[in-house]
N, C-alpha and C positions, 0 to 999 in steps of 0.2 A: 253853611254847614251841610256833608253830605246824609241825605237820608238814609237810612241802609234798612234791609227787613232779615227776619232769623233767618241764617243758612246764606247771607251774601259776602263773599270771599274779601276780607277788610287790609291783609297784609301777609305777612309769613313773620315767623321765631326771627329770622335772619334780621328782619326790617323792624320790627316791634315789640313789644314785650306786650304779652296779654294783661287785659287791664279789665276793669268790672263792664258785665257786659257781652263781651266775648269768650270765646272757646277754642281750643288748638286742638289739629287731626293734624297727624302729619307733617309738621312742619309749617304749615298753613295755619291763620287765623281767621274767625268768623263770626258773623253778628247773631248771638245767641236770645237778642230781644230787639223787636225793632225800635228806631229811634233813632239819634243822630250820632254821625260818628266824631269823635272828639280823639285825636294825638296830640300830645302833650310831653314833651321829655320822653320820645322815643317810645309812648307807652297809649295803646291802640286799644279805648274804651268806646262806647254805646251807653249815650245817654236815653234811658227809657221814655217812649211820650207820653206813658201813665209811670202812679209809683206802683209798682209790683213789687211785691217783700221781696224781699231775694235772700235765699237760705243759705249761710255761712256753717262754717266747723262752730260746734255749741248748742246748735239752734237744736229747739225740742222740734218736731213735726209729727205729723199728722197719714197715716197714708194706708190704704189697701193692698193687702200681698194678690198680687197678682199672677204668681208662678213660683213655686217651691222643686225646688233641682237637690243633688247631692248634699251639696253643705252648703247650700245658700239658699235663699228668696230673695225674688223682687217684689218692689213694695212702689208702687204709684203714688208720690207723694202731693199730696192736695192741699193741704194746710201749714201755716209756721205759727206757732203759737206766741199770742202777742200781738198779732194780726186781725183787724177786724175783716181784710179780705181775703178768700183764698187767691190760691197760685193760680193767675190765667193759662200757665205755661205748666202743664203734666209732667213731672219730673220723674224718672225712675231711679230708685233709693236699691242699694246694696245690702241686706243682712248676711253679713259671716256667720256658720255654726261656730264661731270663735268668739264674736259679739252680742251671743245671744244672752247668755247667763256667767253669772259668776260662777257655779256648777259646771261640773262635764255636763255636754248635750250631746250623745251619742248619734240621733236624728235627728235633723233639722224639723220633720212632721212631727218631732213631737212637742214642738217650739212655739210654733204657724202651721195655719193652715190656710187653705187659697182660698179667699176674699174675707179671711181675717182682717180685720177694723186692726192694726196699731200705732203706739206711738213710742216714737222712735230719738232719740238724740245722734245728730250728725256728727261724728265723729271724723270723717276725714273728706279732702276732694271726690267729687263726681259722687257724691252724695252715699258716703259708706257708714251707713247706720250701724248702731247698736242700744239694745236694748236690758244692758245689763243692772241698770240702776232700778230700785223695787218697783219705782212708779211707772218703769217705761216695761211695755210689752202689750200687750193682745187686749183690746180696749170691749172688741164683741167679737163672739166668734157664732160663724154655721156648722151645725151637724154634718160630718163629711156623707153621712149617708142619706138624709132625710130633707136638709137644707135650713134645717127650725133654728131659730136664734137660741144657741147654749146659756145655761144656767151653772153659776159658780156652785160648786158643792167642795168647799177647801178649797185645795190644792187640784182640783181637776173641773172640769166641764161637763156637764148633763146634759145631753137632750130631752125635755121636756114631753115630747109626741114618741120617741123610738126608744127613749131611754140610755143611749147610746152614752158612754162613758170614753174623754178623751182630755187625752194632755196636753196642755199649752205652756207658755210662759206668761202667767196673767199677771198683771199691770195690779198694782192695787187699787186703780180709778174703776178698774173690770164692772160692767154693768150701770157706771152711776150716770151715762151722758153727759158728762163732762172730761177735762181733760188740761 
């Protein structure tokens, strides 16, 4: 069997169909974990040489927003819940302001905020979360001005040291370190 490591050019769309393991750019396929590469019925997989969870459509996750834009956030996903290991491989997670709430969410800052703690349900490829179901959203949040770990008051967030009042989309787990 060939060894292959992430990022080594395994086939193309034309010669294979992408199978677990790998990733398509372009028309090109590639080894998205290292480990060995296994074709079988024209279908061009990577078998992992650790188990590494690997996060399908469904899975709950675990992840840090990392950067909040117009109508989206990225969220660095670290965890799959069900898992006693986390992900050795850093994934970046997709939030839609479409997938945030069953409500209108006019701004996405008032959803997340950057290095908000949440969790998330994978709802589609390349990992397009949403957080519309009660228990999924904003597990801890920082004071956008002070950095204090915020305090549930309702419906909104307290800063504790500045007093700062802000809105999230909180998780009903919000605050209990678990998840």
């Amino acid at each position: 069997m060939k060894i292959v490591m992430p990022g080594d050019r395994v086939g193309s769309t034309e010669e294979y169909i992408k199978g677990r393991g790998v990733y398509e750019e372009n028309g090109e396929l590639f080894a998205a974990v290292a480990g060995y590469l296994v074709i079988k019925d024209r279908v061009a997989s990577v078998e992992s040489f650790s188990n590494i969870p690997e996060v399908m459509k469904g899975d709950v996750v675990l992840g840090r927003v990392v950067d909040v834009r117009n109508t989206m956030a990225l969220v660095e996903v670290v965890s799959k819940k069900g898992e006693e290991r986390t992900l050795t491989t850093r994934s970046l997670g997709l939030l839609h302001i479409s997938n945030v709430d069953e409500k209108y969410v006019k701004d996405i800052s008032e959803a997340v905020g950057y290095l908000d703690i949440v969790k998330a349900r994978v709802i589609g490829d390349n990992l397009r979360l949403s957080t519309k179901e009660e228990d999924m959203g904003v597990l801890k949040a920082l004071c956008s001005t002070c950095r204090s770990e915020m305090i549930r008051e309702g419906d909104m967030l307290k800063c504790p040291d500045c007093g700062r009042v802000e809105k999230r989309k909180i998780s009903s787990d919000y605050g209990k370190g678990e998840w």
